[in-house]
Residue frames as qw, qx, qy, qz and C-alpha x, y, z in Angstrom:
[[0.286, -0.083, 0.923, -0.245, -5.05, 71.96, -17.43],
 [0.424, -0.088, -0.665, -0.608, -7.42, 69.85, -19.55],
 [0.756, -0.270, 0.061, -0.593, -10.99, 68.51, -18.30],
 [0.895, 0.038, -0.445, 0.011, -9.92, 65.23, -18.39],
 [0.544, 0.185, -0.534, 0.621, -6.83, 65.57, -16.07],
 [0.275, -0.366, 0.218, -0.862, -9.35, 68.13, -13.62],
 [0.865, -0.070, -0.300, -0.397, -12.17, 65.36, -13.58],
 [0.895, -0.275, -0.350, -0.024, -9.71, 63.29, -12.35],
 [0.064, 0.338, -0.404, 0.847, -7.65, 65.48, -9.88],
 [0.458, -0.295, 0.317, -0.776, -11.29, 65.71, -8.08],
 [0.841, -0.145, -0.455, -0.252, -11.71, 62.14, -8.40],
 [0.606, -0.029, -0.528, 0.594, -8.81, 61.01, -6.27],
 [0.067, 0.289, -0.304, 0.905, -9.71, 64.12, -4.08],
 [0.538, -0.391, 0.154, -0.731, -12.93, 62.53, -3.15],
 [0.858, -0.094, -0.485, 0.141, -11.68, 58.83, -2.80],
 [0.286, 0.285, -0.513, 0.757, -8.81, 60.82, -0.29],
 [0.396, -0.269, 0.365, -0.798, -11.94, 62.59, 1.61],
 [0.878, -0.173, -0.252, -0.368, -13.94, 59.19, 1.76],
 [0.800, 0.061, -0.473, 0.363, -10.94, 57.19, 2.84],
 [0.160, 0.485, -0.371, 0.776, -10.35, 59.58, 5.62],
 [0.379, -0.262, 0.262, -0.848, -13.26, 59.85, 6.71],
 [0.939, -0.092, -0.318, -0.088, -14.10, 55.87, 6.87],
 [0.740, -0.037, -0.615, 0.270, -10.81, 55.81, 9.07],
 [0.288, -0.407, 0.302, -0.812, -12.00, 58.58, 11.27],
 [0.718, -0.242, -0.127, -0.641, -14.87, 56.27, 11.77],
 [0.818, 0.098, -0.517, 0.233, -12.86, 53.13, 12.37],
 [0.331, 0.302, -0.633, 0.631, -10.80, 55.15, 14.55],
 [0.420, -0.323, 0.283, -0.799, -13.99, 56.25, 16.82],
 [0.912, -0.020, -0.296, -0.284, -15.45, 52.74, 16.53],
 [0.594, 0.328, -0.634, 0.370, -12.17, 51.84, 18.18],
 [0.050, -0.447, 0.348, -0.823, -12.57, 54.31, 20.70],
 [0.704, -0.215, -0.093, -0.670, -16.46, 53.04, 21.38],
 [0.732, 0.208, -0.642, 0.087, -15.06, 49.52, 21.38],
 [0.452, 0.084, -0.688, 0.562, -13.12, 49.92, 24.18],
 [0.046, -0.236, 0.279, -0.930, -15.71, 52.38, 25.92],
 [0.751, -0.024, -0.098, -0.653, -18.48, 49.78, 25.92],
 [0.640, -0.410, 0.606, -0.233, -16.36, 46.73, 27.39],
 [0.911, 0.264, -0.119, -0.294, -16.72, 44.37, 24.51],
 [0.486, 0.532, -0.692, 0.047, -13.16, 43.24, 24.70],
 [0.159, -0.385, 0.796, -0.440, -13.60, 41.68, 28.23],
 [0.645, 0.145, 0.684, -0.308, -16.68, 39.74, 27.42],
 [0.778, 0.540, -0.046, -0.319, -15.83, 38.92, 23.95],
 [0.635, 0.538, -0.553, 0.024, -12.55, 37.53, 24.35],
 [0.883, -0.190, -0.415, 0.104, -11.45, 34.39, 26.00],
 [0.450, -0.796, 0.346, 0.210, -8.39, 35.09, 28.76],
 [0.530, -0.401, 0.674, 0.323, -5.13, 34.27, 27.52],
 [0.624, 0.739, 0.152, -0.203, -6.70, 35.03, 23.69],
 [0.512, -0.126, 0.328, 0.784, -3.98, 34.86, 20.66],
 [0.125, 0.392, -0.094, -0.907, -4.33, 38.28, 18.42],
 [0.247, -0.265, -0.635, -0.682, -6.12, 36.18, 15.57],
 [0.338, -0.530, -0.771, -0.103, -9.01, 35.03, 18.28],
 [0.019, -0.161, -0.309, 0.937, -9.46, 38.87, 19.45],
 [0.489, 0.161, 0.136, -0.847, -13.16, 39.55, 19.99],
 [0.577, 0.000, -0.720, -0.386, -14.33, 35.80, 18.40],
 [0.749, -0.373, 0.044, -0.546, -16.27, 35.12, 21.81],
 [0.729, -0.087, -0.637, 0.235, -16.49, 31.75, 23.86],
 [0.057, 0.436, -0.492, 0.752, -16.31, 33.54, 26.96],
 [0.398, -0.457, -0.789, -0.098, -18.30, 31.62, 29.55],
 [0.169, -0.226, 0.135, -0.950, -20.28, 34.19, 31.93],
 [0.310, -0.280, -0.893, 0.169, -21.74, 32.18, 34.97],
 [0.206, -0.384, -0.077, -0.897, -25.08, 33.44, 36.03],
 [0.536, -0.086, 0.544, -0.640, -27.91, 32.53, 38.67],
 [0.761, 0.436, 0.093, -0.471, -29.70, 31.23, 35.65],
 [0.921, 0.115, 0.218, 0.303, -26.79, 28.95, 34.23],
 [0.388, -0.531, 0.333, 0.675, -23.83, 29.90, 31.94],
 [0.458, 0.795, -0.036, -0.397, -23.95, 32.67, 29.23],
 [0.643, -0.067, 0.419, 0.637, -20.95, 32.14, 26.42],
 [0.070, 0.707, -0.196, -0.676, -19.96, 35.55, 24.54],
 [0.778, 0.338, 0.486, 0.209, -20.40, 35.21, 21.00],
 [0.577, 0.070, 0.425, 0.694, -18.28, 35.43, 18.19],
 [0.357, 0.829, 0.371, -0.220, -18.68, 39.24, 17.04],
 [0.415, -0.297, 0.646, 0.568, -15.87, 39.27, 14.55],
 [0.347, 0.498, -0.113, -0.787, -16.84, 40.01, 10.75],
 [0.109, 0.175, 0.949, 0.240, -17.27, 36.10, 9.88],
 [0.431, 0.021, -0.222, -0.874, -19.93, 36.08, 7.99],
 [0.699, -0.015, -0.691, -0.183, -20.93, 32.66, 8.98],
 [0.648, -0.142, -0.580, 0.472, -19.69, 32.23, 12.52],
 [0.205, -0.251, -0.125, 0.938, -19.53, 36.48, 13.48],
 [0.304, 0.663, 0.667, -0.151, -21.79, 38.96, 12.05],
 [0.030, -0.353, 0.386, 0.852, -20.19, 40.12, 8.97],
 [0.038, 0.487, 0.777, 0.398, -24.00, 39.39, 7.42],
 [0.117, -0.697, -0.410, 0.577, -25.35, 42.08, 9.69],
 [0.315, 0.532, 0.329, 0.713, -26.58, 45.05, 8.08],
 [0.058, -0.381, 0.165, -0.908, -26.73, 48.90, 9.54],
 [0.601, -0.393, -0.015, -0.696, -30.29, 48.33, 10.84],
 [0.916, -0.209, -0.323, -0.112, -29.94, 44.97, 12.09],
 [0.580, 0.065, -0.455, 0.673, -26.96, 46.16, 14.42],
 [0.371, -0.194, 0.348, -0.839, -29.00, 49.09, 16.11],
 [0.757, -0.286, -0.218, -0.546, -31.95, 46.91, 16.45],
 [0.694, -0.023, -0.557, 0.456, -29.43, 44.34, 18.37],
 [0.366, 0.150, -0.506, 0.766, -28.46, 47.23, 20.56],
 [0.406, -0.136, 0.022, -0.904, -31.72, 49.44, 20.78],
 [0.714, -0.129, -0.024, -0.688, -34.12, 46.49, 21.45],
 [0.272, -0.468, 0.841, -0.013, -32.19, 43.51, 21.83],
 [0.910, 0.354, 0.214, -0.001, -33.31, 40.95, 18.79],
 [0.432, -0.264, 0.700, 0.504, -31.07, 39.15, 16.38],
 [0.342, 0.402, -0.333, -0.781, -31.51, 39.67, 12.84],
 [0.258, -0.219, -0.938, -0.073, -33.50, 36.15, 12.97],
 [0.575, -0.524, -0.170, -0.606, -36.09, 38.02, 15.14],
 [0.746, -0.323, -0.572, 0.112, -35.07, 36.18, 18.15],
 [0.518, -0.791, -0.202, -0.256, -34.58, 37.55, 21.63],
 [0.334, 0.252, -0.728, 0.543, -31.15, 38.16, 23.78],
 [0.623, -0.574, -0.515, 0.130, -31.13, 37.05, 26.57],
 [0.050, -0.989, 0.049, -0.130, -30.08, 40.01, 29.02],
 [0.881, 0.027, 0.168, 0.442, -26.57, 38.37, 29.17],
 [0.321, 0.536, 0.348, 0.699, -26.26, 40.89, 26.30],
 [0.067, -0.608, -0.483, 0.627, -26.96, 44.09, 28.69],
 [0.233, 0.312, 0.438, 0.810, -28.87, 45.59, 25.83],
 [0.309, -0.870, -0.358, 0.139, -31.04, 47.18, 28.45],
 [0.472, -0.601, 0.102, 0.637, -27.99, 49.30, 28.93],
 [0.350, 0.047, 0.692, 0.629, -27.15, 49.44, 25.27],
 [0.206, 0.709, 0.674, 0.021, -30.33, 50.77, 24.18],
 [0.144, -0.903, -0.195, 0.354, -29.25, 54.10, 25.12],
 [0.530, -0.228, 0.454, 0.679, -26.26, 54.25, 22.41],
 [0.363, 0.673, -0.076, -0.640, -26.75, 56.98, 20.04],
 [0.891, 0.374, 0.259, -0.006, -27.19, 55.51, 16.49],
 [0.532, 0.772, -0.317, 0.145, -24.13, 57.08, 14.89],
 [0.009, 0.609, -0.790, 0.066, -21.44, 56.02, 17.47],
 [0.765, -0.020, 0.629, -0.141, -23.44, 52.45, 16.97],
 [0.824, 0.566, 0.013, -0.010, -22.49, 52.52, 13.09],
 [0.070, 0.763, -0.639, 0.066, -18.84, 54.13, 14.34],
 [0.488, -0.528, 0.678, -0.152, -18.55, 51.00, 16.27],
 [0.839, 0.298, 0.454, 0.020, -19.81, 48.48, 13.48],
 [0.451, 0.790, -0.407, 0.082, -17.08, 50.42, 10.90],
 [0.099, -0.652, 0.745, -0.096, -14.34, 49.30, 13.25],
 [0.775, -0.077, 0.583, -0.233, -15.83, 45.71, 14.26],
 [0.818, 0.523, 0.238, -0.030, -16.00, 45.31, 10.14],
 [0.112, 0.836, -0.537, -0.017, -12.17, 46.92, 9.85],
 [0.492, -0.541, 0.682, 0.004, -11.04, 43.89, 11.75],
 [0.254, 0.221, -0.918, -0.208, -10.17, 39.91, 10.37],
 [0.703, -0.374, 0.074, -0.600, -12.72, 38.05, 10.48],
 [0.085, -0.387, 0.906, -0.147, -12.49, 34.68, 12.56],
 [0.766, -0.158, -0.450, -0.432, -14.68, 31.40, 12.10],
 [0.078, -0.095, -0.778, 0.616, -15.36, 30.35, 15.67],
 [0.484, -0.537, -0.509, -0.466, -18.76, 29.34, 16.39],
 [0.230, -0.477, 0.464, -0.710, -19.74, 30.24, 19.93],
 [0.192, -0.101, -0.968, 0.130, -20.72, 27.27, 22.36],
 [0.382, -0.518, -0.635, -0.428, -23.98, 26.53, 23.13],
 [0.129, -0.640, 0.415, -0.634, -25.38, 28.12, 26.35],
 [0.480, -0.158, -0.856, 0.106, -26.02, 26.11, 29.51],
 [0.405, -0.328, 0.109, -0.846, -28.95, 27.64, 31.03],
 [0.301, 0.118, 0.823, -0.467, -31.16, 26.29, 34.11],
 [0.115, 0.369, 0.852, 0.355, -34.58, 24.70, 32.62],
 [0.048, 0.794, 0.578, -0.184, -36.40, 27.91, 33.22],
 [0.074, -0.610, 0.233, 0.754, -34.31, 30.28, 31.60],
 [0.470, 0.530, 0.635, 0.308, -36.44, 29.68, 27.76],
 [0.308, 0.270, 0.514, 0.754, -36.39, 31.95, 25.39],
 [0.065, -0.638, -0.513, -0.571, -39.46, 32.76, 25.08],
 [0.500, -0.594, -0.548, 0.311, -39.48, 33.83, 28.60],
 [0.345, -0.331, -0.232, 0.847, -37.88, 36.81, 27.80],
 [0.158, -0.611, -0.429, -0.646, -41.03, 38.78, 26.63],
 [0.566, -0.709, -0.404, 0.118, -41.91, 38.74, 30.13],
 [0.693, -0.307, -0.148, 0.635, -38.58, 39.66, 30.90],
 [0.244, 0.116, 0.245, 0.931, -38.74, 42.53, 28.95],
 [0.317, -0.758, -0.386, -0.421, -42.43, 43.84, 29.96],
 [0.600, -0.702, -0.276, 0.265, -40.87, 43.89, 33.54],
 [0.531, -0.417, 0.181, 0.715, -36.92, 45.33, 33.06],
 [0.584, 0.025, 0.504, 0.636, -36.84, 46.72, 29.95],
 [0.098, 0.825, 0.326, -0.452, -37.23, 50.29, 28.12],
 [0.626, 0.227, 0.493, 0.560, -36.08, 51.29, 24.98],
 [0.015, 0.976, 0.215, 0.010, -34.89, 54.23, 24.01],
 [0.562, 0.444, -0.207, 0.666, -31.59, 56.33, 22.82],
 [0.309, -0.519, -0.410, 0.684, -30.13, 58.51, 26.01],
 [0.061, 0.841, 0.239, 0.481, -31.79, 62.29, 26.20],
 [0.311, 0.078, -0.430, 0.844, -29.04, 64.69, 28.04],
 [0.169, -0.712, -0.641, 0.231, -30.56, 66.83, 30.58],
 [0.287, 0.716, 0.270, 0.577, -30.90, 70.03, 29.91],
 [0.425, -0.850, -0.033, -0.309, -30.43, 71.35, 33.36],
 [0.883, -0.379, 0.193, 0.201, -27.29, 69.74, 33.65],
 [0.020, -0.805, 0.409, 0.428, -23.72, 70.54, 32.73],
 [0.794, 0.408, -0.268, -0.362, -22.12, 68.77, 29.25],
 [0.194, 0.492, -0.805, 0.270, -19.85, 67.01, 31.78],
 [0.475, -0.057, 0.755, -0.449, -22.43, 65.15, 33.60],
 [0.756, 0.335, 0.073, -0.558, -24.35, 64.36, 30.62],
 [0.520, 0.501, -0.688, 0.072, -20.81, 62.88, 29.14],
 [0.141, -0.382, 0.830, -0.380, -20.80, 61.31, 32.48],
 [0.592, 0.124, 0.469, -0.643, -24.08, 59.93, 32.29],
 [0.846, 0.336, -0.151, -0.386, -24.24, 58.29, 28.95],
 [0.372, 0.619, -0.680, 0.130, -21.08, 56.82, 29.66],
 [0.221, 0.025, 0.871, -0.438, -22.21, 54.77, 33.28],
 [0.481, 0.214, 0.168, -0.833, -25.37, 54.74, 32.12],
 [0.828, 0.497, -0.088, -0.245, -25.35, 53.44, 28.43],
 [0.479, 0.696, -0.534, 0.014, -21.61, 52.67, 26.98],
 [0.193, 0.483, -0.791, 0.322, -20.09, 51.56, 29.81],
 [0.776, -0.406, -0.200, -0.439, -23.15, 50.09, 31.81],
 [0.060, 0.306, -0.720, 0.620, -21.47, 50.06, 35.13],
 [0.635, -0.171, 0.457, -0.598, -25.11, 49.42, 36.79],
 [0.806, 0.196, -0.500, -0.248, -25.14, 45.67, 35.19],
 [0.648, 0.096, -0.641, 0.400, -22.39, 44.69, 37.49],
 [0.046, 0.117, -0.429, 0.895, -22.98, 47.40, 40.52],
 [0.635, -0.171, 0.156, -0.737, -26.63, 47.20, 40.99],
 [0.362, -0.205, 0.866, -0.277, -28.27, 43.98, 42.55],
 [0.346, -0.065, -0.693, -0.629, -30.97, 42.21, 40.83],
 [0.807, 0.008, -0.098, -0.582, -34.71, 40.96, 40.97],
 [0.677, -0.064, 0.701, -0.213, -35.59, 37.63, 41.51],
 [0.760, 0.519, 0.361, -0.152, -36.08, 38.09, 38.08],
 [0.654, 0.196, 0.270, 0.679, -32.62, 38.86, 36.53],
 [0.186, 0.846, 0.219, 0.449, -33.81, 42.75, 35.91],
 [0.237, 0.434, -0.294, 0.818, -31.88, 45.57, 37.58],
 [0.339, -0.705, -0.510, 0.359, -33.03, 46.67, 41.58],
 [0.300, 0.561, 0.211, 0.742, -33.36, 50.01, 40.47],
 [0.484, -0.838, -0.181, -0.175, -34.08, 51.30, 44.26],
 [0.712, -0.655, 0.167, 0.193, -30.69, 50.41, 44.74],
 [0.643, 0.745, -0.055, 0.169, -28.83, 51.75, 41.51],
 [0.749, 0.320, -0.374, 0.443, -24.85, 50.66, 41.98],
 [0.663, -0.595, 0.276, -0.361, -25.15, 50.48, 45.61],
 [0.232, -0.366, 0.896, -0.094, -23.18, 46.98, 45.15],
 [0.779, 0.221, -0.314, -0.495, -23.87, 43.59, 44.20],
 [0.768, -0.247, 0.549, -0.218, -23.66, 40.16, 45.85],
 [0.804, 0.227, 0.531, 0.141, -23.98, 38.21, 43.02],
 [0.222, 0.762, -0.450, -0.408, -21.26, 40.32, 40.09],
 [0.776, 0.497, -0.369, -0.119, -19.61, 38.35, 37.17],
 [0.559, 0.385, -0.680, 0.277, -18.13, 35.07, 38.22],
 [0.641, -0.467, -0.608, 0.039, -20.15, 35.40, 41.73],
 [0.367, 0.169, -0.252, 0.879, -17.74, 38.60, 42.95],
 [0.205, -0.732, -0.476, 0.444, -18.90, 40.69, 45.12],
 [0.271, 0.623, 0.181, 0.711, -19.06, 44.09, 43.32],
 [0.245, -0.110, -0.238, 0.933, -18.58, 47.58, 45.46],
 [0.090, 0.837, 0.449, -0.299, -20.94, 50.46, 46.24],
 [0.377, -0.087, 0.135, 0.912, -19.75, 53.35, 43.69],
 [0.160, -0.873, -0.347, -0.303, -22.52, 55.53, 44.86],
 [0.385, 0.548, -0.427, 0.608, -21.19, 58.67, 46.89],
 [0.778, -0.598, -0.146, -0.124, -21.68, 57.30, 50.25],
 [0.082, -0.867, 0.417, -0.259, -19.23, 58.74, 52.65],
 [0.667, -0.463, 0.504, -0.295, -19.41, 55.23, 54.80],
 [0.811, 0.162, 0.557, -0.073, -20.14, 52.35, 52.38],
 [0.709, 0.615, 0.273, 0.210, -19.26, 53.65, 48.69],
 [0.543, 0.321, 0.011, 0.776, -16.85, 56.51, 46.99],
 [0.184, -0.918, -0.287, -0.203, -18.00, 59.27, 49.14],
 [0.737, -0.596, 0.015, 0.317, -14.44, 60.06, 50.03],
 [0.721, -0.066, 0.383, 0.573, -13.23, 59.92, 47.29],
 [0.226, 0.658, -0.149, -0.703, -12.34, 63.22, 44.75],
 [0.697, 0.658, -0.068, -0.277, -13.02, 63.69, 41.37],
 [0.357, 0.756, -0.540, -0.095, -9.34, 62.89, 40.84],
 [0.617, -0.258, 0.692, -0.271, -9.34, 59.78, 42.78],
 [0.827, 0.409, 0.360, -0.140, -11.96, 58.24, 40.35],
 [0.725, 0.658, -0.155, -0.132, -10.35, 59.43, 37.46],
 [0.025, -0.654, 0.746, -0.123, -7.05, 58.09, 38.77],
 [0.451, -0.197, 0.870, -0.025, -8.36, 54.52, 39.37],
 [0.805, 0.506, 0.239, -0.196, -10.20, 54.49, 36.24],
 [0.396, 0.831, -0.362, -0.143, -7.03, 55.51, 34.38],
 [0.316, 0.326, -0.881, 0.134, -4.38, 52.44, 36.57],
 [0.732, -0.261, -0.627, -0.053, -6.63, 50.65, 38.72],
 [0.422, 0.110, -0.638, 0.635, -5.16, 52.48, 42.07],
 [0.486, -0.732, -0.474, -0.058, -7.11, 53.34, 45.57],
 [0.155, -0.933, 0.064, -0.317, -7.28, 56.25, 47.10],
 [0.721, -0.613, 0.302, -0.114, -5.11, 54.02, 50.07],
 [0.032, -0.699, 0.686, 0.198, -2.61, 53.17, 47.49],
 [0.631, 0.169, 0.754, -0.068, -3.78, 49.50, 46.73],
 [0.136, 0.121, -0.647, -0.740, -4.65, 48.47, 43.45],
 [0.699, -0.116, 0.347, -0.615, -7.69, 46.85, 42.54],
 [0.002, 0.401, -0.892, -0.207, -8.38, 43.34, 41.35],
 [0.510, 0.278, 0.799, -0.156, -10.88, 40.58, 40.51],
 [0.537, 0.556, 0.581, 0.255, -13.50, 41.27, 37.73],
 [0.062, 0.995, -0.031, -0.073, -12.45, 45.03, 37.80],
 [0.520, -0.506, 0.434, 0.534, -9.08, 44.51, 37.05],
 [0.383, 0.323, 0.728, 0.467, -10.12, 43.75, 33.00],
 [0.057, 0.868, 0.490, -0.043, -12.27, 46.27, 33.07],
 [0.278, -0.799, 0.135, 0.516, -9.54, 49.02, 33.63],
 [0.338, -0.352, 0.570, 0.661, -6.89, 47.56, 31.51],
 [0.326, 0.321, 0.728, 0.511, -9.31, 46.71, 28.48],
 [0.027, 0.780, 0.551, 0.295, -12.24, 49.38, 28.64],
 [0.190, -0.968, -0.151, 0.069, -11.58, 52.58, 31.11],
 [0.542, -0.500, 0.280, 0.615, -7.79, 52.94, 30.86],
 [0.424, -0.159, 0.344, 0.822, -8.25, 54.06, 27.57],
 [0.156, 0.778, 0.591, 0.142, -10.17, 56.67, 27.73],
 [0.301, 0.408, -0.237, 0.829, -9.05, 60.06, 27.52],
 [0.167, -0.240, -0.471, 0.832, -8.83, 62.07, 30.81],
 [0.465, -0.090, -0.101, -0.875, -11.94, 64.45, 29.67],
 [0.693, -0.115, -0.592, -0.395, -14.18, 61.15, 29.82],
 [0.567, -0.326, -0.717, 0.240, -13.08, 59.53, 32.93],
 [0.037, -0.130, -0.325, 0.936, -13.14, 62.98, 34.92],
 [0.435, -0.071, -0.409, -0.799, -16.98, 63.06, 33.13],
 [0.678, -0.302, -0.670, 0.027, -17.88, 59.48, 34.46],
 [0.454, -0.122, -0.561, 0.682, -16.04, 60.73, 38.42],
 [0.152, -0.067, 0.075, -0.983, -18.50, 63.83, 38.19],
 [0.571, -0.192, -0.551, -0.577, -21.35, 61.96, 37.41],
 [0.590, -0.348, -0.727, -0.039, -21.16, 59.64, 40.29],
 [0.252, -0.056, -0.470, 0.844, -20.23, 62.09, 42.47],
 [0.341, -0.169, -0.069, -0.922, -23.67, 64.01, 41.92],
 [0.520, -0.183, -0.752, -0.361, -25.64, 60.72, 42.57],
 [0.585, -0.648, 0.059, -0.484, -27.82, 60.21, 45.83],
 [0.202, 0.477, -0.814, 0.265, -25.52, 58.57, 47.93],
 [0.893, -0.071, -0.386, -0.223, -27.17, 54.71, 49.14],
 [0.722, -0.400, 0.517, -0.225, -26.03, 52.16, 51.61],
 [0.224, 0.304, -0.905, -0.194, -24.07, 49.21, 50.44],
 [0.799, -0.261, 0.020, -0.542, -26.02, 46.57, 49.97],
 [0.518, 0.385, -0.690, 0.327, -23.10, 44.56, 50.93],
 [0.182, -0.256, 0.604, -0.733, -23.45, 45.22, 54.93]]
């Protein structure tokens, strides 16, 4: 075998391992995708396949209405201009690559905690996709919800910082933990809020009065009376997987999307991770009652 014909044997042999391993990354970016909700607050209801993930979603708050924006790879409209660092710094501290502030809308309080590599997995896939040119509507926020306001907002609610497992814990609870925690940021919608918009952290996913769209959201702390304290390990992972109650019901409002788009397709190790976690948690009062 001549050099020439070797040379380029090991060329194609490292375009093969690159191309693999870019759709490994895609594929985990998929994975993240769905494990981190974006599809339910990035796409409209009733969405055709080109206008998957191109925002417009309107997301009524105390403070007025949010609208999901366009995070397709438009480079104009989406944020196929985005570069590596300017997509953790979105997630890890919540700025746009303009230096400007989310508003917590964005629950990059939650987000913060995403390790940096499965935040590049997910920007491989996001950049896999078509992009779409669909600007995102303007919000429609009460006159005290400014901008600038959210410096405050962020001296009061806000910590930055990638999750650190616990060492005294098993590698199921930690899996269980970055997942409710960070990915999946169940306390956004389960925990009540501040006067100021910021998490009641005395009363971590104890329930919520005021959930997406005004719903009432559940305790899914393990309270025996008020929350999942009944419920086994296999319960959870059984209504994370179709959406069914322990009592055979299904569920339904803003948690219905949630299943089909973000927990149904996780694998059984993960949602049995998440059903441990909450089971270990201190078990709260609804603050429903």
């Amino acid at each position: 075998m001549n050099t020439q014909r070797v040379v380029g044997l090991l060329a194609l042999l490292l375009v093969s391992g690159a191309q693999a391993a870019d759709e490994e990354r895609i594929e985990r970016g998929r994975y993240l995708l769905h494990a981190g909700g974006c599809i339910t607050c990035h796409t409209v209801d009733n969405a055709e396949p080109e206008d998957f993930l191109a925002g417009g979603r309107a997301l009524e708050t105390p403070f007025g209405t949010f609208y999901s924006p366009n995070i397709t790879p438009d480079p104009d409209t989406g944020i196929g201009h985005w570069s590596d660092a300017e997509f953790i710094t979105a997630f890890r501290y919540g700025r746009a690559p303009d230096g400007k502030r989310y508003y917590p809308a964005f629950p990059y309080s939650a987000y913060t905690g995403i390790k940096d590599a499965d935040l590049l997995d997910l920007k491989a896939y996001l950049f896999s996709l078509e992009p779409v040119d669909r600007p995102t509507p303007k919000h429609e926020l009460s006159w005290f919800a400014f901008r600038i306001g959210m410096i405050f907002w962020n001296w009061l609610n806000f910590e930055p910082g990638v999750f650190q497992p616990d060492p005294e814990q098993s590698a199921q609870w930690n899996r269980g933990a970055y997942l409710v925690r960070h990915l999946g940021h169940c306390g956004e919608c389960h925990t009540p809020r501040t006067w100021t918009g910021g998490l009641d952290t005395s009363n971590h996913l104890a329930g919520n009065r005021e959930g997406p769209g005004g719903d009432r959201v559940p305790n899914i702390t393990p309270d025996r009376n008020t929350g999942i304290g009944r419920w086994s390990e296999s319960d959870i992972e059984f209504f994370l997987d179709i959406g069914m109650l322990p009592d055979g019901d299904f569920t339904g409002g803003s948690m219905g999307p949630v299943i089909s788009d973000s927990t149904s397709h996780l694998t059984t190790e993960d949602r049995r991770a998440i059903a441990a976690y909450l089971r270990s948690l201190e078990p709260l009062p609804s603050v429903l009652d």
